[in-house]
MARTILUM-807921 format. One record per atom (N, C-alpha, C): residue in three letters; x, y, z. Coordinates in steps of 0.05 Angstrom, whole numbers, padded with zeros to 5 digits, always signed. Example, Ala and Ser with C-alpha at 12.3 -4.5 7.8 and 13.67 -1.06 7.14 Angstrom:
BEGIN
ALA+00264-00114+00156 ALA+00246-00090+00156 ALA+00264-00066+00156 SER+00257-00045+00142 SER+00273-00021+00143 SER+00258+00001+00157 
END
This chain:
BEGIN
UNK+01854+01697+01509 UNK+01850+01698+01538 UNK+01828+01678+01546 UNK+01807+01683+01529 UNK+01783+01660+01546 UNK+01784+01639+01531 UNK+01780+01616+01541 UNK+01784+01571+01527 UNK+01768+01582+01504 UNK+01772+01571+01481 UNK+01756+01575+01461 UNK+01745+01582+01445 UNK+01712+01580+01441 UNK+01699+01601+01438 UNK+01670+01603+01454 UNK+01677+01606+01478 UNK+01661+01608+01496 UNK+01646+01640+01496 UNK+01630+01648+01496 UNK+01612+01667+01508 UNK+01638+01698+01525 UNK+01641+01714+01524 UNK+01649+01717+01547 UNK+01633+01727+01573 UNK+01641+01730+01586 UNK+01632+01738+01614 UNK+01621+01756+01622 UNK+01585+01744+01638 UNK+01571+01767+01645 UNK+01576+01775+01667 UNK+01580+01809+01673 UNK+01587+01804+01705 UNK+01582+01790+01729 UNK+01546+01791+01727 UNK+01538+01777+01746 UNK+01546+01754+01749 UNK+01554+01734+01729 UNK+01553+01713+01724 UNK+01589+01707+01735 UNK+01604+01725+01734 UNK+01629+01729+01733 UNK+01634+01722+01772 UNK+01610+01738+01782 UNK+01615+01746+01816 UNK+01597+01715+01830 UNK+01582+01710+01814 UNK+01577+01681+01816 UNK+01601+01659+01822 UNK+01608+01663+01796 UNK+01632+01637+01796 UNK+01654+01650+01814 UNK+01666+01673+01823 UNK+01679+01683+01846 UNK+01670+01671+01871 UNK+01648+01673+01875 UNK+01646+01662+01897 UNK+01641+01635+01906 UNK+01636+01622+01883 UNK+01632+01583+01893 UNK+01671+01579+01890 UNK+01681+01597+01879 UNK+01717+01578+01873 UNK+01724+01568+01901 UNK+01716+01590+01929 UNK+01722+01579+01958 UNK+01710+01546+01955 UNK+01687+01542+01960 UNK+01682+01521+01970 UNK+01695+01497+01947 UNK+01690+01505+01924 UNK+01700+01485+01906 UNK+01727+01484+01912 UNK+01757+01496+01915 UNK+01778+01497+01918 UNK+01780+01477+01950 UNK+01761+01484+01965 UNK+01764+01470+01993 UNK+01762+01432+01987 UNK+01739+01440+01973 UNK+01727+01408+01970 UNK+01749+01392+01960 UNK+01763+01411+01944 UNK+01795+01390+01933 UNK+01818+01384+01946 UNK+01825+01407+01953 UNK+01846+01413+01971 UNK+01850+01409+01994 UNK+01831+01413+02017 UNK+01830+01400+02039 UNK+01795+01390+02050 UNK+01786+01376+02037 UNK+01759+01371+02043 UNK+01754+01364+02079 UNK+01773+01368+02085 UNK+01776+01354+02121 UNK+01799+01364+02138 UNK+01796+01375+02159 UNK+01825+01376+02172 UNK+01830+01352+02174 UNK+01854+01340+02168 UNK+01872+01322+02168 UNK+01904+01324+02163 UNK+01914+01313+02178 UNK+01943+01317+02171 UNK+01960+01304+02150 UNK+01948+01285+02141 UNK+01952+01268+02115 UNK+01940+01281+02096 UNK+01915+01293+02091 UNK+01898+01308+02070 UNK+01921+01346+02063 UNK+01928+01347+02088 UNK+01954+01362+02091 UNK+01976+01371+02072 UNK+01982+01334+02088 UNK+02006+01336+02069 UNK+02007+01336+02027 UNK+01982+01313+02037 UNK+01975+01308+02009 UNK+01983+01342+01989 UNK+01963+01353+02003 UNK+01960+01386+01986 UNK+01987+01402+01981 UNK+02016+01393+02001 UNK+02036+01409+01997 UNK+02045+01393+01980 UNK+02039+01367+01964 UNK+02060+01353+01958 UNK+02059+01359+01921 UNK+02084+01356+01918 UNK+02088+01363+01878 UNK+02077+01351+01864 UNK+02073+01357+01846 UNK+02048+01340+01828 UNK+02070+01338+01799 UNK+02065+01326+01784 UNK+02082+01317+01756 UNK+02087+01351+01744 UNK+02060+01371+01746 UNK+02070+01389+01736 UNK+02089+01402+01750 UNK+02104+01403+01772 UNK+02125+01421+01784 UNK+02107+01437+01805 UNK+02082+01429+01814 UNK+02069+01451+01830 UNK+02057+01427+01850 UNK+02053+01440+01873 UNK+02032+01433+01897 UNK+02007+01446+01894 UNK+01986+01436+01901 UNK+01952+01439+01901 UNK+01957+01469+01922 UNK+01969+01481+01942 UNK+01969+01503+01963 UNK+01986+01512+01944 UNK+02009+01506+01931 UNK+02019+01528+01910 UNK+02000+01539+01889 UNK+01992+01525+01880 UNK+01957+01529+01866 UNK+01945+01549+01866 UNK+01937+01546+01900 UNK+01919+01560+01911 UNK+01933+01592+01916 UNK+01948+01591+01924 UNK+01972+01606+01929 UNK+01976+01626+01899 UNK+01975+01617+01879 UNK+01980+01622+01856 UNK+01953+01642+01852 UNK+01924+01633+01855 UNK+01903+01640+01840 UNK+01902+01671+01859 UNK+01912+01672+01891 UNK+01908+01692+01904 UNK+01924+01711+01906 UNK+01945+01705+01893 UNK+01969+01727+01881 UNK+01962+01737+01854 UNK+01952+01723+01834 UNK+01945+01725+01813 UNK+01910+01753+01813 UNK+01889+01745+01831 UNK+01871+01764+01835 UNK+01875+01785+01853 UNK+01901+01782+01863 UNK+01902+01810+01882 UNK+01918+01831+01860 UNK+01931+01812+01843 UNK+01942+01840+01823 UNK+01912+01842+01799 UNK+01889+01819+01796 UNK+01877+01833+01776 UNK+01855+01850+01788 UNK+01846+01845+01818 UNK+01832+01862+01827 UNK+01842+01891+01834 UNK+01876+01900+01836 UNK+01880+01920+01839 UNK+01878+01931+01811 UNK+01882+01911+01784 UNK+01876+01921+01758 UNK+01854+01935+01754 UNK+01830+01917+01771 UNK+01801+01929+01756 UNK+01797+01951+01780 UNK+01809+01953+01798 UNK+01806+01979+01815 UNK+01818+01999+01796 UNK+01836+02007+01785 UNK+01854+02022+01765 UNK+01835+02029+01745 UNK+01820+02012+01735 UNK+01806+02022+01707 UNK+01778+02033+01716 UNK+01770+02036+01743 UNK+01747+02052+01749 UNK+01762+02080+01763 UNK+01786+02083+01766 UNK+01789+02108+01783 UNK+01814+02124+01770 UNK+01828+02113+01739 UNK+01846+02127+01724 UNK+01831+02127+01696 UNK+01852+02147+01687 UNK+01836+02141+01658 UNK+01861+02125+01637 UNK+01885+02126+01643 UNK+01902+02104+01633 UNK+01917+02091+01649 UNK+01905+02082+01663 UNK+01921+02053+01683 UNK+01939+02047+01673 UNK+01968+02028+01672 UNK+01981+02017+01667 UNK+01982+01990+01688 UNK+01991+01969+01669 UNK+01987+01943+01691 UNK+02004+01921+01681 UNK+02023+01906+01699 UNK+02039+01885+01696 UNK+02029+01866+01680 UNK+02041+01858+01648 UNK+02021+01830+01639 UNK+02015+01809+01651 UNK+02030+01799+01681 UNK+02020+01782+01690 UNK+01989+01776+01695 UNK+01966+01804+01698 UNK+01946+01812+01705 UNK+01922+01788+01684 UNK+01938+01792+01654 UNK+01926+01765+01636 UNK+01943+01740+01628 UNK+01972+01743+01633 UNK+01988+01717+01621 UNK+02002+01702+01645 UNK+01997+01676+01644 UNK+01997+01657+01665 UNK+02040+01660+01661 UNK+02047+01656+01642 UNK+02087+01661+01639 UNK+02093+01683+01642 UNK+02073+01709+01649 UNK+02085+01724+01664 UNK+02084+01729+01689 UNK+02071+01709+01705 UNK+02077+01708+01743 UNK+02090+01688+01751 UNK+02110+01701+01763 UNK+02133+01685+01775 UNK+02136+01706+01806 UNK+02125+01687+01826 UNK+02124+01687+01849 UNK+02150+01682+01863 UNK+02162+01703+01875 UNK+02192+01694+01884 UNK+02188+01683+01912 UNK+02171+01692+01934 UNK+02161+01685+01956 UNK+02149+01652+01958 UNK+02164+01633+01968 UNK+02162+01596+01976 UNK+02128+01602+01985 UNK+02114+01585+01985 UNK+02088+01589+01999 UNK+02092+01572+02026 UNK+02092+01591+02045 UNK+02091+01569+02060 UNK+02065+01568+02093 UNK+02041+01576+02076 UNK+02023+01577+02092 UNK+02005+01546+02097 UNK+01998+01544+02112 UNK+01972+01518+02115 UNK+01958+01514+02090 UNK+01952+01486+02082 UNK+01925+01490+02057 UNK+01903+01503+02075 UNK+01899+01506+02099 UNK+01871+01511+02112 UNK+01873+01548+02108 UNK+01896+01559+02113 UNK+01900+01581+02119 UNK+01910+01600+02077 UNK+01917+01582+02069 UNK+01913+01587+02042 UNK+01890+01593+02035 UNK+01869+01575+02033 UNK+01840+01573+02022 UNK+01829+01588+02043 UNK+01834+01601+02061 UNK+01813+01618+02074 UNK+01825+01645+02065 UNK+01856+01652+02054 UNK+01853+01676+02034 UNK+01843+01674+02008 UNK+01839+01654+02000 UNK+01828+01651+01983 UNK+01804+01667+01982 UNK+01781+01650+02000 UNK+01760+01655+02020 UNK+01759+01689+02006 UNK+01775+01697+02023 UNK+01771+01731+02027 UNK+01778+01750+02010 UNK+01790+01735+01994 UNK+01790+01753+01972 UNK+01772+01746+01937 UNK+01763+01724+01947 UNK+01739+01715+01924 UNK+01709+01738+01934 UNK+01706+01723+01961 UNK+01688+01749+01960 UNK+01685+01782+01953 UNK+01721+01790+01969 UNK+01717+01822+01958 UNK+01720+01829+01927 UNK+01729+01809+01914 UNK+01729+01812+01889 UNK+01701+01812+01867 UNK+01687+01788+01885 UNK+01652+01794+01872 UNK+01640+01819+01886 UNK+01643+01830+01909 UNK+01639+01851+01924 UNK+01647+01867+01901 UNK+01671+01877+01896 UNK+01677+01904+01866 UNK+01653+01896+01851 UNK+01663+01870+01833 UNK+01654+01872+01810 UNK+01613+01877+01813 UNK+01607+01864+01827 UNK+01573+01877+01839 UNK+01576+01912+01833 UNK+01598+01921+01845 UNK+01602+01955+01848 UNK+01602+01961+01815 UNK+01604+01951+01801 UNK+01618+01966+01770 UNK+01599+01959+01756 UNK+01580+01976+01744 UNK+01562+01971+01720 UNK+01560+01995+01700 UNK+01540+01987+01679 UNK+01532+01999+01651 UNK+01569+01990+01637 UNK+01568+02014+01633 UNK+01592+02025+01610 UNK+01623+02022+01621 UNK+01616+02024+01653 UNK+01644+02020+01672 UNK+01661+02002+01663 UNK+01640+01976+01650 UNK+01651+01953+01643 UNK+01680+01956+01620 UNK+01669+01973+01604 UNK+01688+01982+01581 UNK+01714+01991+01588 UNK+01713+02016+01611 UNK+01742+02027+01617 UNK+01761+02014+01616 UNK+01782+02009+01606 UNK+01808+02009+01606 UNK+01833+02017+01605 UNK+01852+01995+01608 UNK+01877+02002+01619 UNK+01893+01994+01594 UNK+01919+01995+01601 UNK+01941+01983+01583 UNK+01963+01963+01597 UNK+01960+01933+01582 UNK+01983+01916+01598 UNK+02014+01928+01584 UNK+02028+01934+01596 UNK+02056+01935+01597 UNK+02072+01918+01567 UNK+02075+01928+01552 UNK+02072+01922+01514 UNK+02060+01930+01499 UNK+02034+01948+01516 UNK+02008+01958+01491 UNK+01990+01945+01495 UNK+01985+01922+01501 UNK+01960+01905+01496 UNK+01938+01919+01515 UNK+01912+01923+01499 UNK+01889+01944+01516 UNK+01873+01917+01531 UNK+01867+01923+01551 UNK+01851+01899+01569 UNK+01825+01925+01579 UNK+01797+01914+01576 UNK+01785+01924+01596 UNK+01776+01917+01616 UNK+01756+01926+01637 UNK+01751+01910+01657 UNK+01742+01880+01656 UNK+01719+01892+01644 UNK+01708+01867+01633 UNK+01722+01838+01624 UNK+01740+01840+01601 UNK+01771+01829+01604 UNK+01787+01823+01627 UNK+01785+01836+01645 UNK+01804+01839+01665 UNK+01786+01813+01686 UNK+01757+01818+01691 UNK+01735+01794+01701 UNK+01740+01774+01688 UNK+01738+01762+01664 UNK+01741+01744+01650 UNK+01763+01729+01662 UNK+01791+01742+01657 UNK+01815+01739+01668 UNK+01820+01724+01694 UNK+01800+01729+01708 UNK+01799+01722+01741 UNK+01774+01705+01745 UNK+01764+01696+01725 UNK+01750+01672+01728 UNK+01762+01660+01722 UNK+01777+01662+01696 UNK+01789+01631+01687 UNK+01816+01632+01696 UNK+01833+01644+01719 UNK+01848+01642+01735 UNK+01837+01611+01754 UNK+01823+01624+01767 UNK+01802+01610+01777 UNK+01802+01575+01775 UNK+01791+01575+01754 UNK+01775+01550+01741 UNK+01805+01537+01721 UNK+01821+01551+01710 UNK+01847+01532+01707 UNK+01857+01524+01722 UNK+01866+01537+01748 UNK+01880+01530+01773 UNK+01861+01510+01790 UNK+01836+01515+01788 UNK+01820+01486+01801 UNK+01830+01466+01788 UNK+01824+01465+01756 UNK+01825+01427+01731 UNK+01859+01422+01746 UNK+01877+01442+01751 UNK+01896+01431+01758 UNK+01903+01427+01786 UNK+01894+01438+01797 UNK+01901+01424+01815 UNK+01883+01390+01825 UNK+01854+01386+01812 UNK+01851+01359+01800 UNK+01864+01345+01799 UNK+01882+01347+01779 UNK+01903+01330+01756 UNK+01920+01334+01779 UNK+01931+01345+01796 UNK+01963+01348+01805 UNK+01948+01332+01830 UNK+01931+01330+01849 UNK+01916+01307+01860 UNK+01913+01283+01854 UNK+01907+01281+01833 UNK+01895+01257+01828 UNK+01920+01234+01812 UNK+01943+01257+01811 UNK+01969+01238+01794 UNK+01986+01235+01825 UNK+01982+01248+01849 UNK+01992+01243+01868 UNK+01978+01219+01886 UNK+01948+01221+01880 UNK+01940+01193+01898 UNK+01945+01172+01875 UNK+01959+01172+01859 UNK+01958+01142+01845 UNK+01977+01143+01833 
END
């Protein structure tokens, strides 16, 4: 689940990077109202995705892992769709078809209430867990991790899906 062998994730540190993804996701995606900066953002990139599908992606993606980490503070065996940790298991049947401006401001609102929980959950809370749908045990903590680097893969790409469209 996490690049590497990186550290994993301190909470605090977790509700941190939750809340800069708004401005950083803006700065890429639509750094300006413009109607060309616009279009730019709906348009397909080599990988099969648009920068607002992207975006679109990371806030469908934390509304099922924040209902996850709501589950593992208020059951004692949650059950939860693997999409919650595996990027091939979300498949979004719903076209996106909101504004990049109006995308990134759910974004917006749900980066914050998500560092909002995770601020709420400490000591041992961190531990509770659930079960993804196959067995695999995730805990919260896990489940934070999960939704940072939701996050921060869906930013590098949407980068790359930018930057192969302006050139």
């Amino acid at each position: 689940m996490s690049s590497g062998n990186q550290q994993p994730v301190v909470p605090s540190d977790g509700a941190v990077a939750l809340r800069s993804f708004p401005r950083r996701y803006r700065s890429l995606v639509l750094p300006v109202l413009d109607p060309v900066v616009e279009a730019l953002a709906h348009q397909v990139g080599p990988e099969g995705v648009s920068a607002v599908e992207l975006v679109a992606d990371t806030v469908r993606t934390w509304l099922i892992q924040r209902e996850a980490l709501r589950q593992t503070q208020v059951h004692d065996f949650p059950l939860f769709h693997p999409a919650v940790l595996h990027a091939d298991q979300r498949h979004w049947h719903n076209p996106v078809l909101e504004s990049a401006d109006s995308a990134l401001a759910q974004l917006e609102d749900l980066a914050t209430e998500l560092a909002d929980d995770i601020d709420a959950i400490h000591g041992d809370a961190w531990f509770r867990s659930g079960t993804v749908a196959g067995g695999e045990s995730v805990t919260a903590l896990q489940l934070l991790e999960a939704a940072v680097n939701v996050g921060a893969d869906n930013l590098r790409q949407i980068e790359r899906t930018l930057a192969a469209i302006r050139n």
